[in-house]
LOZANU-69951 format. One record per residue (C-alpha): x, y, z; residue in one letter. Coordinates in nm, 3 decimals. Each point is the difference from the previous one (the first is absolute). Last residue first. Layout:
<sites>
@X=X Y=Y Z=Z vopa=A
...
</sites>
This chain:
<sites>
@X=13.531 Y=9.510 Z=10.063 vopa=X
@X=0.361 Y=0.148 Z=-0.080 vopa=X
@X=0.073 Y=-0.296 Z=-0.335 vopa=X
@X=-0.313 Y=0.139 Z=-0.127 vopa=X
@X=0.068 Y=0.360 Z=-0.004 vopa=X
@X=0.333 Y=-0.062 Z=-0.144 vopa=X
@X=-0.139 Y=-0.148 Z=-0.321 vopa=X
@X=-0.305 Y=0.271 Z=0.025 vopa=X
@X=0.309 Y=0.255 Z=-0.017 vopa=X
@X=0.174 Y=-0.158 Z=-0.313 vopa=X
@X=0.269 Y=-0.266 Z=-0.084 vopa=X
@X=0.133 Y=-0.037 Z=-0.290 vopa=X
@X=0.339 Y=0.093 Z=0.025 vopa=X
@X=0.043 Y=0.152 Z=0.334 vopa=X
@X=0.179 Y=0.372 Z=0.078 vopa=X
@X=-0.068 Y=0.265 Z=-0.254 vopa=X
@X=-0.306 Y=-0.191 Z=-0.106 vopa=X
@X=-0.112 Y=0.059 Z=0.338 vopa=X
@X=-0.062 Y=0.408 Z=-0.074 vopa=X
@X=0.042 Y=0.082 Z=0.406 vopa=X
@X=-0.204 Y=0.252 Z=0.194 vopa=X
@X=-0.320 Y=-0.210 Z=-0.031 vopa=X
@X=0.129 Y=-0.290 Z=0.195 vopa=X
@X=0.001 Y=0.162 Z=0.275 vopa=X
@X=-0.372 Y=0.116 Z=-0.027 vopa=X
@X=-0.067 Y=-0.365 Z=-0.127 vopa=X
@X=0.169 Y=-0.138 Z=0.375 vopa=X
@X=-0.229 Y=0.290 Z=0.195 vopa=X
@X=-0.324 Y=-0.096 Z=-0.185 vopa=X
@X=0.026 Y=-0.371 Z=0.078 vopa=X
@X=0.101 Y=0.012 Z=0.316 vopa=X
@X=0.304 Y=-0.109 Z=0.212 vopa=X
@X=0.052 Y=0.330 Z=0.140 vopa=X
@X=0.316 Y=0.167 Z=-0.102 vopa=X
@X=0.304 Y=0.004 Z=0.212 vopa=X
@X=0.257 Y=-0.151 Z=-0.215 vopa=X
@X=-0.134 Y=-0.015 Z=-0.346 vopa=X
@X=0.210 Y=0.209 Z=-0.187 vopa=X
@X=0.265 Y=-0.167 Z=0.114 vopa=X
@X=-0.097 Y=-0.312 Z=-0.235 vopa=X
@X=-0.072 Y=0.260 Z=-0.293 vopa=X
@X=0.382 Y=0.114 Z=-0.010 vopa=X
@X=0.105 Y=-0.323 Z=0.061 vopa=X
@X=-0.096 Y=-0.087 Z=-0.387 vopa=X
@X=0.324 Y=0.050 Z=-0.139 vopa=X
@X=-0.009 Y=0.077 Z=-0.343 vopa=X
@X=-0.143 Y=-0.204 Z=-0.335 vopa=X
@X=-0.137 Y=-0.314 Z=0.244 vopa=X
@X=-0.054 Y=-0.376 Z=-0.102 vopa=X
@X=-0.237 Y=-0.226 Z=0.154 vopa=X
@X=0.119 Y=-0.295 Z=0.146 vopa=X
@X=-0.158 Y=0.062 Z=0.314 vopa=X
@X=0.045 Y=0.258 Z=0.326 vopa=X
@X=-0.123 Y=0.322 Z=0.149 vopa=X
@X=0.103 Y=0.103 Z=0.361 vopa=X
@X=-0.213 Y=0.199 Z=0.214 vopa=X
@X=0.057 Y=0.092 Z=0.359 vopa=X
@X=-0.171 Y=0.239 Z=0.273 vopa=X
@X=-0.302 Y=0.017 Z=-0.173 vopa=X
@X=-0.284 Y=0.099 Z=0.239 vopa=X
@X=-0.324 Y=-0.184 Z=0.117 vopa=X
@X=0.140 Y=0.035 Z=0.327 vopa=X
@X=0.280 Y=-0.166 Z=-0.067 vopa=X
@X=0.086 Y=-0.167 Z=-0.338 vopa=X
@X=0.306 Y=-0.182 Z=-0.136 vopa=X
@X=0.015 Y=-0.056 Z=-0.389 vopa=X
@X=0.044 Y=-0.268 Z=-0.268 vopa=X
@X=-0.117 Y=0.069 Z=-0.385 vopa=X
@X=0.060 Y=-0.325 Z=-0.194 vopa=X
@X=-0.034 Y=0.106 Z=-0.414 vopa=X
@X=-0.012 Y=-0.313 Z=-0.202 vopa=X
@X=0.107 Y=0.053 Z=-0.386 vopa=X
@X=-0.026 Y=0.370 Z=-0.236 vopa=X
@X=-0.343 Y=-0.108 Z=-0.086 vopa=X
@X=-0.094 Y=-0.057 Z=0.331 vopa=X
@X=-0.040 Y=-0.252 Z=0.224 vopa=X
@X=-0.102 Y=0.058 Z=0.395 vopa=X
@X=0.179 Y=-0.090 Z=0.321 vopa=X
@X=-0.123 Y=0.129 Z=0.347 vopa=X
@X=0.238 Y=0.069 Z=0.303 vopa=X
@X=-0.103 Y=0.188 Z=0.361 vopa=X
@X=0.148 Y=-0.017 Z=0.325 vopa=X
@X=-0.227 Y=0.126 Z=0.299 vopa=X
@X=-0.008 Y=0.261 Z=0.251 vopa=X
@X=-0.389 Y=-0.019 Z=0.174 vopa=X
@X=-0.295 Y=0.149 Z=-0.190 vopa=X
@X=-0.164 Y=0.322 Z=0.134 vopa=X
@X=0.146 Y=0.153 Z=-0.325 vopa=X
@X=-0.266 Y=-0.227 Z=-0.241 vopa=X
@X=-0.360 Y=0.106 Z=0.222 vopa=X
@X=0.102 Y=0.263 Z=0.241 vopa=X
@X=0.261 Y=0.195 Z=-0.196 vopa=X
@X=-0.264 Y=-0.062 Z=-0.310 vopa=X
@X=-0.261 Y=0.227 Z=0.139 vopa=X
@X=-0.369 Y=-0.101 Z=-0.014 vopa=X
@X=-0.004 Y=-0.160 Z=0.366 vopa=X
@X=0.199 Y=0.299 Z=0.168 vopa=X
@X=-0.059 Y=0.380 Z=-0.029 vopa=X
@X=-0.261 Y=-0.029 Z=-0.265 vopa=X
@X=-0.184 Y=-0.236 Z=0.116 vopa=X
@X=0.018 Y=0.054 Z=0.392 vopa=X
@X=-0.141 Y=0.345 Z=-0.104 vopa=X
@X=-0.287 Y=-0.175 Z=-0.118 vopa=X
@X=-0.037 Y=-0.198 Z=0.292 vopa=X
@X=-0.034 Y=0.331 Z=0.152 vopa=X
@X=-0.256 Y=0.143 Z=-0.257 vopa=X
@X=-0.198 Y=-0.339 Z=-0.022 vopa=X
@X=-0.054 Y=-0.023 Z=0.387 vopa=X
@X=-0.094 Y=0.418 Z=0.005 vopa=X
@X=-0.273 Y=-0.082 Z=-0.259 vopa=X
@X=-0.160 Y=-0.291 Z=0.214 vopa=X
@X=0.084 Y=-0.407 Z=-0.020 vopa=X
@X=-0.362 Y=-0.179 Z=0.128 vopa=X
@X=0.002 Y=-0.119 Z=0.295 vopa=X
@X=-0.227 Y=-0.350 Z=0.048 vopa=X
@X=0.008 Y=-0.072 Z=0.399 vopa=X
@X=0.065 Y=-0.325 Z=0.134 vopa=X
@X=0.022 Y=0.013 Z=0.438 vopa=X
@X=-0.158 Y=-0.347 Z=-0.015 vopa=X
@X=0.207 Y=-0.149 Z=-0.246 vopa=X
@X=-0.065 Y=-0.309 Z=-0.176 vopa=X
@X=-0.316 Y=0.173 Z=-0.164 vopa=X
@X=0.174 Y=0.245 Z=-0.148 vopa=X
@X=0.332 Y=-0.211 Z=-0.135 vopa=X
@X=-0.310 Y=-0.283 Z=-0.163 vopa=X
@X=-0.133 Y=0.292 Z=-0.182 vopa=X
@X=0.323 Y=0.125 Z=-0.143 vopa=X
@X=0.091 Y=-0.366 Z=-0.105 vopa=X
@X=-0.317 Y=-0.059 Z=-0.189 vopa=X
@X=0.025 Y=0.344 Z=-0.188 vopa=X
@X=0.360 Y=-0.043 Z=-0.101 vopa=X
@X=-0.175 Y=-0.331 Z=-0.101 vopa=X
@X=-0.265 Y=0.153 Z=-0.179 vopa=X
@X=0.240 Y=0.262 Z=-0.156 vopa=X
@X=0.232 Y=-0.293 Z=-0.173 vopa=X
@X=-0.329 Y=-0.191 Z=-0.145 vopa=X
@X=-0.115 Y=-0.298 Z=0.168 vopa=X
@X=-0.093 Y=-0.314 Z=-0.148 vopa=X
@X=-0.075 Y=-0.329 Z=0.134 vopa=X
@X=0.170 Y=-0.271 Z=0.163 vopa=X
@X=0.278 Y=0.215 Z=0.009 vopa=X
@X=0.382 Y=-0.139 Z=-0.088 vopa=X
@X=0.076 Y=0.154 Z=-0.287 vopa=X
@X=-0.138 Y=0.412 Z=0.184 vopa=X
@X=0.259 Y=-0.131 Z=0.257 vopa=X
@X=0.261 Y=0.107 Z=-0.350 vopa=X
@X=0.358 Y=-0.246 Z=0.087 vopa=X
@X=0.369 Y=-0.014 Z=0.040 vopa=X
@X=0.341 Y=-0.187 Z=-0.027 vopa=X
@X=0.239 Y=0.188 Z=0.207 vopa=X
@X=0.283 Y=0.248 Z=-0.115 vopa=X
@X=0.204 Y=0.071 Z=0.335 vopa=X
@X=0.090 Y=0.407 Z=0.022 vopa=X
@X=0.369 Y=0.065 Z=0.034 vopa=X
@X=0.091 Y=0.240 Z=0.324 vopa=X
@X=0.293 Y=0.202 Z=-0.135 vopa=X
@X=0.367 Y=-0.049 Z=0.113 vopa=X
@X=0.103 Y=0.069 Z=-0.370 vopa=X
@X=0.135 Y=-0.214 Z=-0.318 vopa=X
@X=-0.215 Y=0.083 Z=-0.284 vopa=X
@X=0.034 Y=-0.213 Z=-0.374 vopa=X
@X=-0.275 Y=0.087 Z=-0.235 vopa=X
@X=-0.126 Y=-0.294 Z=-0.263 vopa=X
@X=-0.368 Y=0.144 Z=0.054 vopa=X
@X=-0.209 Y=0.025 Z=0.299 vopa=X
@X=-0.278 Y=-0.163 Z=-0.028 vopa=X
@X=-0.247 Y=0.210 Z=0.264 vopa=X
@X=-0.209 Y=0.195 Z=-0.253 vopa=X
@X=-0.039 Y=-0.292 Z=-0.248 vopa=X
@X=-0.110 Y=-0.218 Z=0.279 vopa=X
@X=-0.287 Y=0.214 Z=0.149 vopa=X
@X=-0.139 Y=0.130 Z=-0.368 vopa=X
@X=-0.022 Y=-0.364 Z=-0.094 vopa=X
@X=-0.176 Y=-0.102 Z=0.350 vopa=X
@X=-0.273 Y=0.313 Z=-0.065 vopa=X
@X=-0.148 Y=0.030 Z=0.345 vopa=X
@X=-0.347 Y=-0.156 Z=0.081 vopa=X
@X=0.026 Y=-0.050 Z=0.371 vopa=X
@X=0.396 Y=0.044 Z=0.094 vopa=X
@X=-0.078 Y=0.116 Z=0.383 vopa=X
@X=0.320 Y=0.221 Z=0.120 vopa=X
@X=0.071 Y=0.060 Z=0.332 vopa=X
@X=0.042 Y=0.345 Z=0.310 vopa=X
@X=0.114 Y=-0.066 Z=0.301 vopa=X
@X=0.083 Y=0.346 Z=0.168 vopa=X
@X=0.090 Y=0.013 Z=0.349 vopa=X
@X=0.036 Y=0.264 Z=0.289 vopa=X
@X=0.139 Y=-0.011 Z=0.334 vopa=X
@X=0.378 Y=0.115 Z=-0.082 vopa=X
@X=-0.004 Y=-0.001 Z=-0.397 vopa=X
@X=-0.094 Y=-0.359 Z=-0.154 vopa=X
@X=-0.010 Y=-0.051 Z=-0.360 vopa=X
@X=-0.167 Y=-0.334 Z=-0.116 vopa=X
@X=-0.078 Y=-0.219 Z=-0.304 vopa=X
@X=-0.218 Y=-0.262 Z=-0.143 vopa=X
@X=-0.028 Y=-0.145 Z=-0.328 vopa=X
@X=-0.330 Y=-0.222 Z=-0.122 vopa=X
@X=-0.110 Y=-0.234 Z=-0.276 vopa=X
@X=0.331 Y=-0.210 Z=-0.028 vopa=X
@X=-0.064 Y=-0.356 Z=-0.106 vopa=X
@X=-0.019 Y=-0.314 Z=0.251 vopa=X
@X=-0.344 Y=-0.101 Z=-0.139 vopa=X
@X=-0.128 Y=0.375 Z=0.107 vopa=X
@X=0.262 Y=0.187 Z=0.248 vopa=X
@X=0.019 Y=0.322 Z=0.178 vopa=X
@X=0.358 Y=0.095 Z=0.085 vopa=X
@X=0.182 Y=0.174 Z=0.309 vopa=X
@X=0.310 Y=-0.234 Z=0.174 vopa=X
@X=-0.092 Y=-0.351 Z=-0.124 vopa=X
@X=-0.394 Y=-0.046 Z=-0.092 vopa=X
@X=-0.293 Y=0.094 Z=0.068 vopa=X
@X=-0.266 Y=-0.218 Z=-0.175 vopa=X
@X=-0.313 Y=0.034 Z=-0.236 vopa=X
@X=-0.243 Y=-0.240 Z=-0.091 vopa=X
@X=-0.284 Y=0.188 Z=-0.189 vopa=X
@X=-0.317 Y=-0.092 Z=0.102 vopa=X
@X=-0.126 Y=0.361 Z=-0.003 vopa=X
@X=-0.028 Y=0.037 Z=0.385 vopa=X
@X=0.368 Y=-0.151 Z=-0.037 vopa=X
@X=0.080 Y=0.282 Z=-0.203 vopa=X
@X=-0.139 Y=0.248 Z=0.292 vopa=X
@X=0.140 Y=-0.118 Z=0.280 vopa=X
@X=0.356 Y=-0.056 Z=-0.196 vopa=X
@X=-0.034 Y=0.367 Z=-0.068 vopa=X
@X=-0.095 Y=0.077 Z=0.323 vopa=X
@X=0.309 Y=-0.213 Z=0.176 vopa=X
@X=0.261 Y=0.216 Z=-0.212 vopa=X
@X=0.023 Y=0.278 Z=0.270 vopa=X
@X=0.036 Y=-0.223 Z=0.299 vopa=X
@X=0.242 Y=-0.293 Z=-0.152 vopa=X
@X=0.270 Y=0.296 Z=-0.064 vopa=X
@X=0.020 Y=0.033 Z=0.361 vopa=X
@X=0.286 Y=0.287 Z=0.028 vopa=X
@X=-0.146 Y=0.254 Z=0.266 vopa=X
@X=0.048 Y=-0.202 Z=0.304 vopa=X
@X=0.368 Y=0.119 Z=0.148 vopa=X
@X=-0.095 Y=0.352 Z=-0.092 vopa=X
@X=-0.357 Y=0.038 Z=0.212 vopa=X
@X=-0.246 Y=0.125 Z=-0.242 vopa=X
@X=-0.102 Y=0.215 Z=-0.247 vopa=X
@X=-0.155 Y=-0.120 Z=-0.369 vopa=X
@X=-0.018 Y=0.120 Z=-0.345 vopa=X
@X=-0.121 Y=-0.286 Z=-0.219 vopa=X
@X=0.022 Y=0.021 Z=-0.362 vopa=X
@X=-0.135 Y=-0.183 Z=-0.299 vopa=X
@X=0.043 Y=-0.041 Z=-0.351 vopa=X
@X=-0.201 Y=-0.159 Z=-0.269 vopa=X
@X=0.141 Y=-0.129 Z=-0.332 vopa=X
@X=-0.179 Y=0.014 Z=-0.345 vopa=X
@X=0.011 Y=0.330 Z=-0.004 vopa=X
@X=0.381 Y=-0.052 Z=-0.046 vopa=X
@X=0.269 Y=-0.022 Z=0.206 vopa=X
@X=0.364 Y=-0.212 Z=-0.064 vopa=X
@X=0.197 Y=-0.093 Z=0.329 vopa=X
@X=0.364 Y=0.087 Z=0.109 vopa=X
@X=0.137 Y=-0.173 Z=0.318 vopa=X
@X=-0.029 Y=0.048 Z=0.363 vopa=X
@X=0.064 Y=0.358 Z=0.208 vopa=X
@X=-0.246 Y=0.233 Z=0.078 vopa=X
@X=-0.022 Y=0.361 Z=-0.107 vopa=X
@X=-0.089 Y=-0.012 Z=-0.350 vopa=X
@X=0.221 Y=0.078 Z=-0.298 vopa=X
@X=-0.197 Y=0.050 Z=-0.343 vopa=X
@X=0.030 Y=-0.092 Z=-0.339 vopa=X
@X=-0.264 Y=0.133 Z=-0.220 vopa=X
@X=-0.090 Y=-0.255 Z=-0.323 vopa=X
@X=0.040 Y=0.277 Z=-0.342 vopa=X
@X=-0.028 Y=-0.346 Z=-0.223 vopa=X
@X=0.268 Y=0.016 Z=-0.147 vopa=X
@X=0.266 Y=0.113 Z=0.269 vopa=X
@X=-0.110 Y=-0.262 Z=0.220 vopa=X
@X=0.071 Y=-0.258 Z=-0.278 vopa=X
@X=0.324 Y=0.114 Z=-0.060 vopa=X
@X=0.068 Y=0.044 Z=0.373 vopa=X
@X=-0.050 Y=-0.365 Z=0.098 vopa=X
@X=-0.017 Y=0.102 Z=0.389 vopa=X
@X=0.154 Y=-0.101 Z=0.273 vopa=X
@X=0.367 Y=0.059 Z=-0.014 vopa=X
@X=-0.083 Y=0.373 Z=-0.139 vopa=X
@X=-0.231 Y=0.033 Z=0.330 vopa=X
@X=0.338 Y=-0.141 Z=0.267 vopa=X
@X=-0.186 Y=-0.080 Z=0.306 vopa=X
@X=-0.034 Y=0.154 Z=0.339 vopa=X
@X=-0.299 Y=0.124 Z=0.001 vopa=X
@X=-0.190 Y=-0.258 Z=-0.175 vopa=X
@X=-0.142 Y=0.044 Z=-0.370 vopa=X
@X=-0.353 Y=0.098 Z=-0.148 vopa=X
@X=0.002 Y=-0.032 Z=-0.360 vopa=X
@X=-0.295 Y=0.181 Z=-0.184 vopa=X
@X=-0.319 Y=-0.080 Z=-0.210 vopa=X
@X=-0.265 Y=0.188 Z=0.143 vopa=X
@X=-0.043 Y=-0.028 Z=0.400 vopa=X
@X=-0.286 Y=-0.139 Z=0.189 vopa=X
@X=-0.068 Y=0.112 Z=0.395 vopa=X
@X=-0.157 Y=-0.089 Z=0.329 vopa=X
@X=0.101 Y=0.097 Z=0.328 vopa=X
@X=-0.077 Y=-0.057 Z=0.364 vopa=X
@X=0.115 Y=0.266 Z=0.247 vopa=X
@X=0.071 Y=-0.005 Z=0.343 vopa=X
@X=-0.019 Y=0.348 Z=0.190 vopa=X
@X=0.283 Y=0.260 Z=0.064 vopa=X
@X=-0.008 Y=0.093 Z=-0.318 vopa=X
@X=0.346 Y=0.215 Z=-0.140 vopa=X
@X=0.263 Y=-0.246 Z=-0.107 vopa=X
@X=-0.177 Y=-0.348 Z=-0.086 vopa=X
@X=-0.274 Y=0.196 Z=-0.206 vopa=X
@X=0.290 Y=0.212 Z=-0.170 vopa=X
@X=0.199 Y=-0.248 Z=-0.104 vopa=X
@X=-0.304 Y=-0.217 Z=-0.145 vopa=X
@X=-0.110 Y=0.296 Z=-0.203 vopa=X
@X=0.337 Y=0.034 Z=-0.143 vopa=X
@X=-0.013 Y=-0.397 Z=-0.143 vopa=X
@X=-0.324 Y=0.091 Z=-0.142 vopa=X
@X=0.041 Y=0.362 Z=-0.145 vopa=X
@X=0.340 Y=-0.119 Z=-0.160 vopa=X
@X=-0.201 Y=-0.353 Z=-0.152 vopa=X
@X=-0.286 Y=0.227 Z=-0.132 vopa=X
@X=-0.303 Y=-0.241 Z=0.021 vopa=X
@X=-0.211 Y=0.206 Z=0.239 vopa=X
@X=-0.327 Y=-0.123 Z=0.121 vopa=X
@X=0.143 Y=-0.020 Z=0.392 vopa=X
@X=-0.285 Y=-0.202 Z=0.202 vopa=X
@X=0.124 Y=0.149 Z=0.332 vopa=X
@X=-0.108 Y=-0.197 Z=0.325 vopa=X
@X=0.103 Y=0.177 Z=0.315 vopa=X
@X=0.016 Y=-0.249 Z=0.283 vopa=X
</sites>
């Protein structure tokens, strides 16, 4: 068992260094990890559905795609990860139990009274601590969870309220639980890095074939490259997103604006503006424009710039339209 204390807190670099671990070592692997503020969401879910993109926006939080499926969750340095890279026979490789028992170990080594529960969480007086999840490929598994210790529970929410946005897709939906810092539950206290430190500790010495490896030059070069090609790049992180249905409302000066579009692939097949807002030409000529740009911020205002608005809504400007399209 390689054991890899990863000190990076770049959410790309961490979510692309688990990647590469599970696809080019042979051996198990044991990882631990913090991110800076970010949004981490399943595969197969819809990001813009997911997030409260005002508040992402604001406060510069990265929002990243990882390779496992579940719902979205908020990081901070306040929250450990860790990863287990395992191979084994196929039919045996899901056992979430296994790689969550040494954290329960360990908190109830501290008097805390923690419980697995349902499918893949970690609970503390029946709130959510802990969420697990898994990507099998042929004989190979990564489990990798979350352990809220002394995250930010304001920062948390505000990221994942979605505002008064109306999607219709086929997306996985993530399950809003009530949840919980372990660092409120200790009978005394532990900073963040002496429990990264605890749990580290208690992974070598469970382990007889534990070995610490450190991440070298040509690890950080190719994971790197996994960066830029893939966990950085918004085809991966918003386009990746299953076909969905998309209407928002907002008030303007000029009355309620309802923009209503179809997207695939992260691209605008439809858009249709509506409201009781009044119009000096036919505004058409901007819905087309739309058709097979990326849902994205920067593409819709580089449409946008190519038309004076005043020549086609009564006040109503680009940050109006802006916020009825995210």
């Amino acid at each position: 068992m390689l054991c890899i204390l990863n000190n990076s807190t770049e959410p790309y670099f961490n979510l692309a260094a688990e990647e590469y671990f599970f696809n080019n070592f042979n051996e198990n692997i044991f990882m631990l990890w913090r991110n800076s503020p970010a949004i981490i969401v399943g595969k197969h879910q819809n990001t813009l559905a997911e997030i409260n993109y005002d508040y992402v926006k604001e406060n510069n939080i990265k929002v990243v795609r990882r390779m496992t499926g579940g719902g979205a969750v908020f990081h901070d340095l306040g929250n450990i990860n860790f990863t287990f890279i395992e191979t084994g026979e196929s039919e045996k490789l899901v056992d979430f139990r296994k790689y969550v028992q040494p954290i329960l170990d360990i908190l109830l080594k501290l008097g805390v009274n923690a419980k697995f529960e349902g499918r893949n969480d970690l609970t503390i007086d029946g709130k959510k601590f802990s969420g697990n999840a898994e990507h099998v490929y042929k004989n190979r598994i990564l489990h990798h969870g979350t352990i809220l210790f002394s995250a930010k529970m304001s920062d948390l929410t505000q990221a994942l309220n979605v505002k008064d946005v109306k999607y219709t897709d086929k997306a996985v939906k993530s399950v809003r639980s009530r949840v919980t810092n372990v660092s409120e539950h200790l009978q005394a206290p532990l900073t963040v890095l002496e429990f990264i430190n605890l749990v580290f500790n208690h992974i070598l010495e469970m382990y007889e074939d534990a070995q610490i490896y450190e991440i070298t030059d040509e690890d950080i070069q190719k994971i790197n490259q996994l960066v830029e090609n893939k966990y950085s790049t918004w085809e991966w992180n918003f386009g990746y997103s299953p076909e969905y249905n998309f209407s928002k409302s907002v008030r303007t000066e000029g009355g309620t604006l309802e923009v209503s579009m179809f997207v695939e692939n992260g691209i605008i097949q439809r858009l249709r503006f509506y409201g009781d807002f009044f119009t000096h030409r036919d505004i058409s000529e901007i819905e087309e424009a739309f058709v097979s740009i990326q849902h994205r911020e920067d593409q819709v205002k580089q449409v946008l710039s190519h038309f004076n608005l005043d020549d086609f809504f009564f006040n109503i400007n680009q940050n109006d339209i802006l916020s009825a399209m995210f």
